[in-house]
VEXDREN-2710 file (C-alpha; in Angstrom, 1 decimal):
% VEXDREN-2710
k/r/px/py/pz
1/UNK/6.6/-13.3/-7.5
2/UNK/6.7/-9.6/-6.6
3/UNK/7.4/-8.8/-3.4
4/UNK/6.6/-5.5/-1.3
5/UNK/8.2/-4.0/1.6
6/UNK/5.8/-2.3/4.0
7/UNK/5.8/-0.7/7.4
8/UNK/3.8/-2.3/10.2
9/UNK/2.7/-2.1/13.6
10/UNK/3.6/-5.2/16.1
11/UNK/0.3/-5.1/17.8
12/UNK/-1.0/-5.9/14.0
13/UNK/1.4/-8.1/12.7
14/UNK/2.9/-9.5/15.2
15/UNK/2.4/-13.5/14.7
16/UNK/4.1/-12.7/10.8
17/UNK/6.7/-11.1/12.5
18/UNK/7.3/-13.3/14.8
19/UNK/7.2/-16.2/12.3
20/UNK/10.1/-15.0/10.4
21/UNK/11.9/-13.9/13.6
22/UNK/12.0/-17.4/15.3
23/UNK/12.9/-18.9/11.5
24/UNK/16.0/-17.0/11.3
25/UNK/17.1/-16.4/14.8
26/UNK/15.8/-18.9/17.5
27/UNK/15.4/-22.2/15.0
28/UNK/19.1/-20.9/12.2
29/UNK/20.9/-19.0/14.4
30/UNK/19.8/-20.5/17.9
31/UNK/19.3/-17.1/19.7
32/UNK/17.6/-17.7/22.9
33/UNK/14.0/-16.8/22.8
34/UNK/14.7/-14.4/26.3
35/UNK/17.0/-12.6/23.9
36/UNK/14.9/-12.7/21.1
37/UNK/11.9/-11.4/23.0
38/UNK/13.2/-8.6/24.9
39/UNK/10.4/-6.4/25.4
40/UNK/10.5/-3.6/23.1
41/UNK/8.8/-4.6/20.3
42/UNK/5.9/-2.3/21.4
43/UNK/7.6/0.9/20.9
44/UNK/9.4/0.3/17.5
45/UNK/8.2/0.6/13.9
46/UNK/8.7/-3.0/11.6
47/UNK/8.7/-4.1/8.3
48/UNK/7.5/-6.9/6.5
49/UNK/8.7/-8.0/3.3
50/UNK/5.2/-9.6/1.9
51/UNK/4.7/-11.4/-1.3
52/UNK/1.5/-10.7/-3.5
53/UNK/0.6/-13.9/-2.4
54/UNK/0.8/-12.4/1.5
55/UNK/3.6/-14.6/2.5
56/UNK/6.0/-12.9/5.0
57/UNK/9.5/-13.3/4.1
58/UNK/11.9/-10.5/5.6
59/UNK/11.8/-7.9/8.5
60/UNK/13.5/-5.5/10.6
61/UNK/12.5/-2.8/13.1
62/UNK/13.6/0.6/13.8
63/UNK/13.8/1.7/17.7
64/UNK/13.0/4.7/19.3
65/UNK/16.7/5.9/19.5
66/UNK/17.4/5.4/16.3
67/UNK/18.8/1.7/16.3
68/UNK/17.9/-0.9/13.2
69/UNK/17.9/-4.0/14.7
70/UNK/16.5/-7.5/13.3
71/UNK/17.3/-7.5/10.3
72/UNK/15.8/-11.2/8.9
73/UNK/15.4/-12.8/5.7
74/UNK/14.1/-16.3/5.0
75/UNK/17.0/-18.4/3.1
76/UNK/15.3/-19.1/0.4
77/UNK/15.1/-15.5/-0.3
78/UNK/18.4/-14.7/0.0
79/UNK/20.7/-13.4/-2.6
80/UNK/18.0/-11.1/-4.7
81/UNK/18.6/-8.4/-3.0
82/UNK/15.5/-8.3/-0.3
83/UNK/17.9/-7.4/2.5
84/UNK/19.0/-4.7/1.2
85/UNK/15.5/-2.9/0.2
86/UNK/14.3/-3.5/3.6
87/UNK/16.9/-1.9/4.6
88/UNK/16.5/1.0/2.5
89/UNK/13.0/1.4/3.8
90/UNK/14.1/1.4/7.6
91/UNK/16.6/4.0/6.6
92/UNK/13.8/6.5/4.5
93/UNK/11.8/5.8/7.6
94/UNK/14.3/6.8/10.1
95/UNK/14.6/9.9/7.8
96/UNK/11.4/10.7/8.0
97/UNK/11.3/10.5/11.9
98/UNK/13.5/13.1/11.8
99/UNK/16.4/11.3/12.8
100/UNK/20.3/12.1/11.8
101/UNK/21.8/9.6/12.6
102/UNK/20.9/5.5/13.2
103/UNK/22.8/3.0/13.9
104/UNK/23.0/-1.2/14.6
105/UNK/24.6/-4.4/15.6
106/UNK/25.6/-5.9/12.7
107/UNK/26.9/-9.4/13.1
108/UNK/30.5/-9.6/11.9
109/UNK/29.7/-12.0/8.5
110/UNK/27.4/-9.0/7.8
111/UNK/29.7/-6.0/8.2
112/UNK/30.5/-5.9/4.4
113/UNK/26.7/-5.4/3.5
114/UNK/26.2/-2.6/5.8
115/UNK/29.3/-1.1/4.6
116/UNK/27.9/-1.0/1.0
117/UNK/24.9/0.8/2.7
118/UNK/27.4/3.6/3.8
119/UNK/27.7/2.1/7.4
120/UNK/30.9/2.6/9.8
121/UNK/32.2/0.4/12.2
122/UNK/32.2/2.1/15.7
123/UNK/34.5/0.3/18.6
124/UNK/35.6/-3.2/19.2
125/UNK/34.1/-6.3/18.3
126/UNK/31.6/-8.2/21.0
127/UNK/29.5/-11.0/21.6
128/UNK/25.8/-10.7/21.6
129/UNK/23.5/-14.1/21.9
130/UNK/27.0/-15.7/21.3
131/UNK/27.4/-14.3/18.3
132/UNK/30.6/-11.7/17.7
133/UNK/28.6/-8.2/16.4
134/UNK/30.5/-5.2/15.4
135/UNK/28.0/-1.4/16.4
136/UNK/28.2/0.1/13.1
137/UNK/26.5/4.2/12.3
138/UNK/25.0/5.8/9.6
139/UNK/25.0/9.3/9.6
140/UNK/22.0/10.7/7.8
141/UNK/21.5/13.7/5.7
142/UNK/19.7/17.0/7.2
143/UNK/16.7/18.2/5.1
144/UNK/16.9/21.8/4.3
145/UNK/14.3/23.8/2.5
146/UNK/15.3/25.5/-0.9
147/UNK/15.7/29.0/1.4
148/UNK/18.3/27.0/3.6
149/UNK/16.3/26.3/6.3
150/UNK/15.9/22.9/8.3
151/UNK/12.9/21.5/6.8
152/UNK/11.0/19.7/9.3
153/UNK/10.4/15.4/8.7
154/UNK/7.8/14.6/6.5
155/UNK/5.0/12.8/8.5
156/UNK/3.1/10.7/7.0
157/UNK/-0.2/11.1/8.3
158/UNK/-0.3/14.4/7.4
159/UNK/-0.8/13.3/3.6
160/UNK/-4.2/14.5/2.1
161/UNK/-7.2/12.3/3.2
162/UNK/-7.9/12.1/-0.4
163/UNK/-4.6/11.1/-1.8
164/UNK/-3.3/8.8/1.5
165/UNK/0.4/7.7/0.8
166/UNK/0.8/4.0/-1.3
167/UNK/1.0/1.7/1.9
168/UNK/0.1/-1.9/1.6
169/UNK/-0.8/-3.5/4.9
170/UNK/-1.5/-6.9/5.8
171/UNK/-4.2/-8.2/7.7
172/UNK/-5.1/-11.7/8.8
173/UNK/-7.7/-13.8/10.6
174/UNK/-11.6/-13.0/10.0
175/UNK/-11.7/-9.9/12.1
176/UNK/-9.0/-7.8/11.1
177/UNK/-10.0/-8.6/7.5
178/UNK/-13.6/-7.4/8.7
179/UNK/-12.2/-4.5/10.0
180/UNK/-10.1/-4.1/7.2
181/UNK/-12.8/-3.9/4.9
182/UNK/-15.0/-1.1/6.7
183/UNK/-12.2/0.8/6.2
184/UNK/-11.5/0.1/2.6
185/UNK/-15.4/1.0/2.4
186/UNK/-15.4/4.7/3.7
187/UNK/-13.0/5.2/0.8
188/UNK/-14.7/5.0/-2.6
189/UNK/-16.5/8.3/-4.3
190/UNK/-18.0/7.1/-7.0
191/UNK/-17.5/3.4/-8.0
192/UNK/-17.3/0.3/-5.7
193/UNK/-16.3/-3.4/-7.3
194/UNK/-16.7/-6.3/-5.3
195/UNK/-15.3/-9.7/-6.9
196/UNK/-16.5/-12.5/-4.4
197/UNK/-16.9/-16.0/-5.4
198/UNK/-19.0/-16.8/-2.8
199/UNK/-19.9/-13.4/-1.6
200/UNK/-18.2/-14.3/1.8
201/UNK/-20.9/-14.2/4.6
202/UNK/-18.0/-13.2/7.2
203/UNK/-17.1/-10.3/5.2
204/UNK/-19.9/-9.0/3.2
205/UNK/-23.1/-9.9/5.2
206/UNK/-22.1/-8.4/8.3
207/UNK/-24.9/-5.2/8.7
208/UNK/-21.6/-2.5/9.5
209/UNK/-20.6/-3.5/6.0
210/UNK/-24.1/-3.3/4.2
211/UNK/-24.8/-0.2/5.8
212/UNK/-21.6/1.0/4.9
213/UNK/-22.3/0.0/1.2
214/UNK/-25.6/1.6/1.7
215/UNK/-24.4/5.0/2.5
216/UNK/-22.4/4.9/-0.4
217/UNK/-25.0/4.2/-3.2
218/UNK/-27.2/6.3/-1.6
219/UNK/-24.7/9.0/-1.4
220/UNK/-25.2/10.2/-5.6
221/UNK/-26.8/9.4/-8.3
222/UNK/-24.2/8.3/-10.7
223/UNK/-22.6/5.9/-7.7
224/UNK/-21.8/2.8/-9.6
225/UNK/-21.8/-0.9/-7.2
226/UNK/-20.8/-3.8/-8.9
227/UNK/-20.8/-7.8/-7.2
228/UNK/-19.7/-10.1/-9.0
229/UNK/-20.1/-14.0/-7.9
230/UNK/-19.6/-17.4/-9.2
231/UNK/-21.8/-19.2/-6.9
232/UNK/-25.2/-18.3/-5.3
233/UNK/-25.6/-21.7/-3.4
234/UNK/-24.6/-20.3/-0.1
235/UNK/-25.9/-16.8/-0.5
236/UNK/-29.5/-18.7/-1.3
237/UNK/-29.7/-21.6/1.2
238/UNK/-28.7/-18.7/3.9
239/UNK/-29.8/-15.4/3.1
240/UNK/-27.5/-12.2/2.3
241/UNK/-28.1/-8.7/3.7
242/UNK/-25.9/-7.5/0.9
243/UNK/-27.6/-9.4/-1.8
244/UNK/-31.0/-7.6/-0.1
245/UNK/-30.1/-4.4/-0.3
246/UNK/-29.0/-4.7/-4.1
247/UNK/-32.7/-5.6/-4.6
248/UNK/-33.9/-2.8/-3.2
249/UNK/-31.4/-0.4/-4.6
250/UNK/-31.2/-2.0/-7.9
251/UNK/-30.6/1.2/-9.8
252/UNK/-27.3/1.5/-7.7
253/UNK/-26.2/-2.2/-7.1
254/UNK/-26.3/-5.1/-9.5
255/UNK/-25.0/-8.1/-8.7
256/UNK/-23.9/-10.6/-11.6
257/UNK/-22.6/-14.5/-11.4
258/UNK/-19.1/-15.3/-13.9
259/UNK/-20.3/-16.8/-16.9
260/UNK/-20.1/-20.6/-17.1
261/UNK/-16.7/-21.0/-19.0
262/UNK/-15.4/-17.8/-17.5
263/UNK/-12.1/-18.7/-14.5
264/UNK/-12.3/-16.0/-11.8
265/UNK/-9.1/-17.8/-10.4
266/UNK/-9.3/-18.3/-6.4
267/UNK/-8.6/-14.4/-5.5
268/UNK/-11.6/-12.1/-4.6
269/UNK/-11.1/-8.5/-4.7
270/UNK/-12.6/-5.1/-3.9
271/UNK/-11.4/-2.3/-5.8
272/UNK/-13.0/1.1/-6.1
273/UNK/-12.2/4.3/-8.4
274/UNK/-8.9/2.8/-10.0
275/UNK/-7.3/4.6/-6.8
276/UNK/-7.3/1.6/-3.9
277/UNK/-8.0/-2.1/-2.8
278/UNK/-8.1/-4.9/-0.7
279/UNK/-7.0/-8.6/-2.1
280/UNK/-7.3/-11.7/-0.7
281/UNK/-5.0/-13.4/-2.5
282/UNK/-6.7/-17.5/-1.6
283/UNK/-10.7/-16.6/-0.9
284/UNK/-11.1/-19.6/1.6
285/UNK/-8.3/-17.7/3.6
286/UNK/-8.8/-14.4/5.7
287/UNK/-5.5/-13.0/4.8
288/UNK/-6.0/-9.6/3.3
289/UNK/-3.7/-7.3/1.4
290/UNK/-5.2/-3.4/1.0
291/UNK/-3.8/-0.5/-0.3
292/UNK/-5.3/2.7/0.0
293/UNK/-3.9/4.4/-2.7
294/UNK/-2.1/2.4/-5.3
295/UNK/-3.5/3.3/-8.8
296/UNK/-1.6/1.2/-10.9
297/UNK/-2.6/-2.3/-8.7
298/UNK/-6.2/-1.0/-8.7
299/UNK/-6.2/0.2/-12.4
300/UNK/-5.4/-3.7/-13.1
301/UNK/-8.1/-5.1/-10.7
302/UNK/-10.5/-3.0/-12.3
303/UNK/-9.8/-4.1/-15.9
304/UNK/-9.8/-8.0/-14.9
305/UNK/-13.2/-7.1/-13.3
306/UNK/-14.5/-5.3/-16.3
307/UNK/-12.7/-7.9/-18.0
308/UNK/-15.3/-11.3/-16.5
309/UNK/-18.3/-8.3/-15.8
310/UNK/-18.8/-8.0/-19.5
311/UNK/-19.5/-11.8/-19.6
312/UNK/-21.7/-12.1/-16.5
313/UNK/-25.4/-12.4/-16.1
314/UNK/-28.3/-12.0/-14.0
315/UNK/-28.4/-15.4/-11.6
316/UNK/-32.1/-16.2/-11.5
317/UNK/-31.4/-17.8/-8.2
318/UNK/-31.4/-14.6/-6.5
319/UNK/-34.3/-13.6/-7.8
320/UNK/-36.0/-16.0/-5.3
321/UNK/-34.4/-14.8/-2.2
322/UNK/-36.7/-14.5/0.6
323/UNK/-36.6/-11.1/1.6
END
């Protein structure tokens, strides 16, 4: 199983981060937890290391003043080189801060995979938690232009609205998923695929998201909506806003049910102009994993999509729901 390493923030992932954390420092390496939690998470930029599956398995953090600092992997992941891309990523991040120079406490059993990295020991040897740690720098490379000028750090939310920077995020629990999605919904221009076995009333029947959804076929005439569901039971026995709105703009929005012998599997997906997408990877769990722009992932979402659309049919059930 692939796995990704993205940036996050700690108000948004804090419970994954702090999953691993306690794992690997306060249960393995019996930090105390005062030491652990020291207050200044707030200010620093983390990273996960997520699974497609939205499992979090590695992190670290990047301060303020330049100092990498918990550094974690889960031991079954150790050995396949995961430490070492996350630390990659802090470093390219710290370069993109604009910063010259980082540095960290590297615990003494670790100084020999920093130094690979093009760390230097700095000082004496000490004891942090009880553990002996050795401060260790990295001196990073200044950017110059091609006329020899400092070029000034790349930012990334200066990228084009258009063309936003591969990021995969995570997002868990039923709001941030909801929350999630509107986002993921102001980004399609011309076709919007929903795989939902259920067609989650949480997600899709709240009225931000059908009026998002709205705006969007409404927006052209060649917009292109496709839902795709396996079972109306729900959807009929409670009503649907979505499901209502395709029946009014039926030129724009068709919903089809799997055919009978067709597997969907137990992810749900919405994918939209082979450019982004949000995944949840289990459909009876509000774990979310969205990319903005990633077209390769959404290229492949699309095709599996076209793949059980081309089989799909009309559901005659809906064609009874009470408007």
């Amino acid at each position: 199983m692939h796995v990704h390493v993205v940036p996050v923030s700690w108000e948004t992932h804090r419970d994954a981060l702090r999953r691993v954390r306690e794992r690997v420092f306060i249960d393995e390496q019996h930090v105390p937890r005062e030491i652990e939690w020291d207050g200044r998470d707030d200010d620093a930029t983390h990273f996960l290391a997520l699974t497609d599956a939205g499992e979090a398995v590695g992190c670290a953090r990047l301060l303020p003043n330049g100092q990498i600092g918990r550094m974690a992997v889960l031991p079954d992941r150790r050995g396949t080189g995961l430490g070492r891309r996350i630390l990659d990523e802090v470093i390219e991040e710290a370069k993109r801060q604009g910063f010259t120079r980082v540095h960290l406490h590297a615990q003494t059993q670790a100084i020999g995979f920093y130094r690979k990295a093009g760390f230097l020991p700095e000082g004496a040897e000490f004891l942090e938690a009880g553990i002996p740690h050795q401060s260790m720098t990295l001196e990073l490379p200044i950017p110059f232009q091609r006329d020899g000028r400092i070029a000034r750090p790349a930012v990334r939310e200066q990228a084009a609205p258009d063309h936003p920077p591969a990021r995969l995020e995570l997002y868990r629990g039923e709001t941030d998923c909801l929350l999630a999605l509107l986002r993921c919904l102001e980004a399609p221009r011309r076709r919007l695929a929903i795989l939902s076995q259920l067609l989650d009333h949480t997600l899709f029947d709240p009225e931000p998201v059908v009026e998002a959804v709205s705006r969007f076929a409404r927006s052209s005439p060649s917009i292109d909506v496709r839902v795709l569901i396996s079972d109306s039971s729900a959807i009929v026995s409670r009503g649907h806003r979505l499901v209502e709105l395709a029946r009014r703009l039926d030129s724009r929005i068709t919903v089809l049910r799997t055919a009978p012998d067709a597997d969907p599997g137990t992810e749900s997906f919405v994918t939209w102009d082979d450019a982004g997408y949000l995944r949840l990877p289990d459909y009876q769990e509000y774990a979310a994993l969205v990319n903005l722009h990633d077209p390769v992932q959404a290229r492949r979402l699309r095709e599996r999509f076209d793949g059980l659309w081309a089989h799909g049919t009309p559901d005659p059930e809906l064609r009874v729901l009470k408007l």
